[in-house]
C-alpha positions in Angstrom: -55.6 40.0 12.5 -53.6 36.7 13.2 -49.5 37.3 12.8 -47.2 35.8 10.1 -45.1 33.2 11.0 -42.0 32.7 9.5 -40.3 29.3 9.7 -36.5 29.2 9.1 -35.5 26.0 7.9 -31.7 25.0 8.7 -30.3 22.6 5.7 -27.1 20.9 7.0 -24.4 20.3 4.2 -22.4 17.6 4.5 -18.9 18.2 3.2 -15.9 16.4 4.0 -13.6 18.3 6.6 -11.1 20.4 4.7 -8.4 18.4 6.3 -9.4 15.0 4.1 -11.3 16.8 1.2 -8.0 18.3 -1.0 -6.2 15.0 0.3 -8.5 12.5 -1.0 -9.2 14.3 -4.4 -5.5 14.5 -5.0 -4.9 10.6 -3.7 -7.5 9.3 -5.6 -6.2 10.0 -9.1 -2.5 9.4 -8.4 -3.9 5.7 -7.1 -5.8 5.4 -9.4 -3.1 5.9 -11.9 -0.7 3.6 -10.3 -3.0 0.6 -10.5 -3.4 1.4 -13.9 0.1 1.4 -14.6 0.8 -2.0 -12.8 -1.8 -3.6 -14.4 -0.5 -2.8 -18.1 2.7 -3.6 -17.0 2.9 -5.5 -20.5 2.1 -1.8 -22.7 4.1 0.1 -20.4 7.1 -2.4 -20.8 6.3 -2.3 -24.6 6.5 1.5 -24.1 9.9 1.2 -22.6 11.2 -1.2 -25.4 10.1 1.5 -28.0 11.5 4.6 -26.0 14.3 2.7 -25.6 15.3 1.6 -29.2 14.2 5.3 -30.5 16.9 6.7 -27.9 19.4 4.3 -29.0 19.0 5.5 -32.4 18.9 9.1 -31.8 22.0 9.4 -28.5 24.0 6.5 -30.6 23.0 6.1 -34.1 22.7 2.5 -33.5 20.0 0.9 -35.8 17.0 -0.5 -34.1 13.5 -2.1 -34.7 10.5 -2.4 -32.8 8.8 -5.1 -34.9 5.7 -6.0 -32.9 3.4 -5.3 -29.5 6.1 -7.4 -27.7 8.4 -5.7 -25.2 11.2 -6.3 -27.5 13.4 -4.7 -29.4 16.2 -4.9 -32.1 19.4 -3.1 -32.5 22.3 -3.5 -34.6 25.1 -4.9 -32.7 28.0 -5.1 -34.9 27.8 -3.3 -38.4 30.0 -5.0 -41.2 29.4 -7.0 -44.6 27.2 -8.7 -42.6 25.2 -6.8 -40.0 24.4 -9.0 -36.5 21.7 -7.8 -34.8 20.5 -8.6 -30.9 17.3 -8.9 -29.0 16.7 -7.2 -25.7 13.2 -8.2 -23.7 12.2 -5.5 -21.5 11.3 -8.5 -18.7 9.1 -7.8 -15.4 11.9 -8.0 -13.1 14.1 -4.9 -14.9 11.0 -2.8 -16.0 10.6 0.2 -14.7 6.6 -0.4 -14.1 6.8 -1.7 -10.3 8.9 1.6 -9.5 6.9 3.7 -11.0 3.3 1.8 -10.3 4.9 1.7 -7.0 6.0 5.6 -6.3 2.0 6.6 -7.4 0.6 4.4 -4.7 3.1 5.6 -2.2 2.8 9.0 -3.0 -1.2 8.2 -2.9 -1.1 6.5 0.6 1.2 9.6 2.0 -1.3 11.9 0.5 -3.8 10.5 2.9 -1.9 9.5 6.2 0.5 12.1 6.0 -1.3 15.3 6.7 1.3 17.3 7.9 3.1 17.4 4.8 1.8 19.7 2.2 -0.3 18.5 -0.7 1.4 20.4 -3.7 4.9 19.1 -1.6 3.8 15.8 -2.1 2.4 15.8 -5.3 5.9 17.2 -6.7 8.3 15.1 -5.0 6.1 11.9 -6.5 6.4 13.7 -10.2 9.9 14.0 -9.7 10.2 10.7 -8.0 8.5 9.1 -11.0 10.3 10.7 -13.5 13.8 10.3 -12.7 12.9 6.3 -11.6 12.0 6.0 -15.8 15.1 8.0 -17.0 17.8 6.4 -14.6 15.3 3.2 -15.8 15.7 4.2 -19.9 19.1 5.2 -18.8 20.2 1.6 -17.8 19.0 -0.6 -20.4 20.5 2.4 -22.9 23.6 1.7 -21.2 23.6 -1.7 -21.0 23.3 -2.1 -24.5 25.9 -0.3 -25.2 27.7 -2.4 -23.0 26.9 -5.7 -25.1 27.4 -4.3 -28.0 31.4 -3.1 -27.0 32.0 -6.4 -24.1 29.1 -8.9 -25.2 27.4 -11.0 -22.3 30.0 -9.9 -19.7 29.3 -6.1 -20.4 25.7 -6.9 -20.1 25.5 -8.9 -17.2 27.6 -6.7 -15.6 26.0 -3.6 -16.7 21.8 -4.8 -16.2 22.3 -7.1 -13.0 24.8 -5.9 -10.9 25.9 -2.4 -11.0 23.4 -0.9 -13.5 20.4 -3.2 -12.4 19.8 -3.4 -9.1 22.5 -1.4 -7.4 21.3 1.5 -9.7 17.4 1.7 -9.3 17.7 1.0 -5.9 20.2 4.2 -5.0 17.9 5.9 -7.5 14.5 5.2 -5.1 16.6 5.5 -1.9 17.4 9.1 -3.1 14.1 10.5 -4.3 12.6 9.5 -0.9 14.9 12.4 0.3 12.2 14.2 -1.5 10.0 13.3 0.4 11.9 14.5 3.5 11.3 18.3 5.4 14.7 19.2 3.8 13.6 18.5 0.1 11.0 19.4 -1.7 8.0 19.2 1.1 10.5 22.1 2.6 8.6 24.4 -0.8 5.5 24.1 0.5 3.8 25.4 4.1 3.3 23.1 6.0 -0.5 23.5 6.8 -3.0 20.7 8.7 -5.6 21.2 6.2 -3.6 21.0 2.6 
């Protein structure tokens, strides 16, 4: 009477470590995401244009019109017998696309390099990040608007390229990476090697 054998057969499962799995499945689709968003710069600027103009309506009841695919809009800048109304392009330069295309891939790269800051830290402080770069973003051309409308060119220039323009967005991205820092919103989340 010959024996049974039994043969154990060992399958080894490849995986990724748990240290670069949860990172790279939430970098992926926040990259992925920001290269979409750079590359229809031209819809998202055309997005702005008709956020923009609806705001304008709604905060100011200040008459506007989106008449085509074109990031531009209309508004009504001085009402009388005979209305005048004024153009504003949202251009390349002023849209808030490259700061928002921008903040994704950041927030994608620290995803992946950054492993001892939490994943659901990092995922937040790029949501907020993003979101208050498109108001303070909405915010300015609102404002400076307004500012043609009451100064003309002066109030505009002074409104989109110096104080509201660049000054603006830039203080804006210098204080969301505070987010980013132990004391802000990464301090929510454990710190773990693995998440």
């Amino acid at each position: 009477m010959s024996g049974a054998s039994v043969e154990i057969v060992i399958i080894e499962s490849r995986t990724l470590p748990p240290s670069i799995g949860p990172r790279v499945v939430a970098a992926v689709p926040v990259a992925v995401l920001g290269v979409a968003v750079l590359v229809a710069a031209d819809r998202f600027r055309h997005g702005e244009a008709v956020l923009t103009a609806r705001l304008l309506e709604h905060l100011f009841s200040r008459p506007t019109t989106v008449p085509s695919a074109e990031p531009v809009f209309y508004y009504e800048s001085a009402a009388g017998a005979v209305p005048v109304w004024s153009s504003v392009l949202v251009a390349g330069p002023v849209s808030a696309a490259w700061f928002v295309g921008g903040a994704l891939l950041a927030t994608s790269l620290m995803l992946l390099l950054w492993r001892r800051a939490p994943v659901a830290g990092l995922l937040v402080a790029g949501l907020v990040t993003i979101t208050t770069l498109g108001v303070v973003s909405t915010a300015r051309t609102i404002l400076s608007v307004e500012a043609t409308a009451r100064w003309g060119e002066t109030g505009f220039g002074w409104m989109m390229h110096t104080v509201g323009g660049p000054v603006l967005m830039i203080a804006t991205l210098c204080l969301c990476s505070l987010l980013f820092t132990p004391g802000g919103l990464l301090a929510s989340a454990r710190p773990t090697g693995d998440a």
